[in-house]
C-alpha positions as CSV (number, residue, x, y, z in Angstrom):
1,X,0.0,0.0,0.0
2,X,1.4,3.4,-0.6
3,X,2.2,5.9,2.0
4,X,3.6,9.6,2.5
5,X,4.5,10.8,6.3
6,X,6.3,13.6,7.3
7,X,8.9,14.5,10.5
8,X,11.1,17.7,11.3
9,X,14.4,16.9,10.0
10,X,15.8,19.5,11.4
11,X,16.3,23.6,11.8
12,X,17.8,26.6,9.8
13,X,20.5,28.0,11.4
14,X,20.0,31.4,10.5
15,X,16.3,31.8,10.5
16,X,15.0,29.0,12.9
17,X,13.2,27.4,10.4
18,X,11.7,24.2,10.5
19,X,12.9,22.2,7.7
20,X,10.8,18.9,7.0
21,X,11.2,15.2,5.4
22,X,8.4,13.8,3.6
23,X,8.3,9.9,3.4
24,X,6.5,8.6,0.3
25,X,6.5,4.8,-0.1
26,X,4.8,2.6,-2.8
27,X,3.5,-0.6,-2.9
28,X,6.4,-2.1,-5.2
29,X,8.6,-1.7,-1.9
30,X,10.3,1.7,-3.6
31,X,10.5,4.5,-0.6
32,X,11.8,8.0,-1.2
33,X,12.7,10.7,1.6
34,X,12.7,14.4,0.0
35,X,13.3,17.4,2.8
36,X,11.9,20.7,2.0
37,X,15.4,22.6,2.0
38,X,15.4,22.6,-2.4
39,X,13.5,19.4,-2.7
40,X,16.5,17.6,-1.9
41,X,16.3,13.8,-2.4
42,X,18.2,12.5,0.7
43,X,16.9,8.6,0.2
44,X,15.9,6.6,-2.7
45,X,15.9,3.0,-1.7
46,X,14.6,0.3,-4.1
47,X,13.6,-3.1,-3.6
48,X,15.7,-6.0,-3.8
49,X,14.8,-9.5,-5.4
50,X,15.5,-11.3,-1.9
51,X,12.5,-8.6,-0.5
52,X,14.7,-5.9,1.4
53,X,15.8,-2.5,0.0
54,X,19.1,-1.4,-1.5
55,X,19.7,2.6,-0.9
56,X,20.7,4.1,-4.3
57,X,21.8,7.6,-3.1
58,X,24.7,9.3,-1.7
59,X,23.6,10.6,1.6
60,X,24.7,13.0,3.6
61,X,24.0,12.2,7.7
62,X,22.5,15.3,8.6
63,X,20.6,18.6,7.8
64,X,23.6,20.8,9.0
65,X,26.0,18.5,6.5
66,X,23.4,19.6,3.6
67,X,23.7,23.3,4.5
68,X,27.7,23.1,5.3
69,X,28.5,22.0,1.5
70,X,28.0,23.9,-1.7
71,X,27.4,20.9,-3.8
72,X,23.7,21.1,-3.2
73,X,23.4,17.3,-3.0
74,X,20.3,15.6,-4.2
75,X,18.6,19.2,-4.7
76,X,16.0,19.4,-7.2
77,X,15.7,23.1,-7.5
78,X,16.1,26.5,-6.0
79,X,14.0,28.8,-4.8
80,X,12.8,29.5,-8.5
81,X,14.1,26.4,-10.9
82,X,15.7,28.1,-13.8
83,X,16.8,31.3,-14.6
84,X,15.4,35.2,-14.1
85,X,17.0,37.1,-17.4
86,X,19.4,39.8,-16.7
87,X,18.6,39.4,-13.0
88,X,15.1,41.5,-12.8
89,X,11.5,41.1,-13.7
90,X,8.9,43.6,-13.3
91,X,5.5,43.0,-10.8
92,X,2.6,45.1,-10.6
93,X,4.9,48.3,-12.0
94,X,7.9,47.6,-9.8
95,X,11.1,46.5,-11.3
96,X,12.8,43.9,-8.9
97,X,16.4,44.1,-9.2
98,X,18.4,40.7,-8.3
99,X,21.6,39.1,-7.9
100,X,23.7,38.0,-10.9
101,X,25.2,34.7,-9.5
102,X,26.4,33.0,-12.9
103,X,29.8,34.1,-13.8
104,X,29.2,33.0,-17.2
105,X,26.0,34.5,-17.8
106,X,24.2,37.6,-16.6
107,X,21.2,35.4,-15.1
108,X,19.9,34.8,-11.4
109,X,20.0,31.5,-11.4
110,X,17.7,28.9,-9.5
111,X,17.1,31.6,-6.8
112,X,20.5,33.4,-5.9
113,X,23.6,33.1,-3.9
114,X,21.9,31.3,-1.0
């Protein structure tokens, strides 16, 4: 039977905020754990023929290891997944002016320097 639970994984450092893992499970046996820091995928474990799961990902052992790195490991996006062009956009008559964190393009990309 499939499943999806949720825990707190952990807390932001700078902010205090709650950062959570989501637990979805299917009926095949496959079970994915996704935390809400990027969407990052910090388990993917499939089934195995003898019945038990085999963990497929490279996992890091702790929230604070995710945010200590700058590989963003298992992340599936930023706080906006793709690119702003030339680092602004315009809302309701305001021009919103934001960082340029690509050194090879002049792009905000997949939500800035954080």
């Amino acid at each position: 039977m499939a499943s999806a639970t949720s825990r707190v994984y952990g807390q932001l450092p700078e902010n205090g905020g709650e950062v959570t893992v989501f637990t979805l499970c299917n009926s095949n046996g496959l079970t994915a754990e996704v935390i809400s820091y990027g969407a990052t995928l910090t388990s993917l474990k499939l089934p195995t023929q003898e019945g038990g799961q085999r963990e497929v990902t490279l996992q890091l052992p702790s929230l604070e290891a995710y945010l200590e790195h700058d590989f963003y490991s298992g992340a599936t996006v930023g706080r906006v997944a793709n690119r702003i062009g030339k680092a602004r956009f315009e809302l309701d008559g305001k021009v919103y002016e934001l960082s340029r964190n690509s050194e090879t393009s002049p792009h905000h990309l997949h939500g800035g320097l954080r």
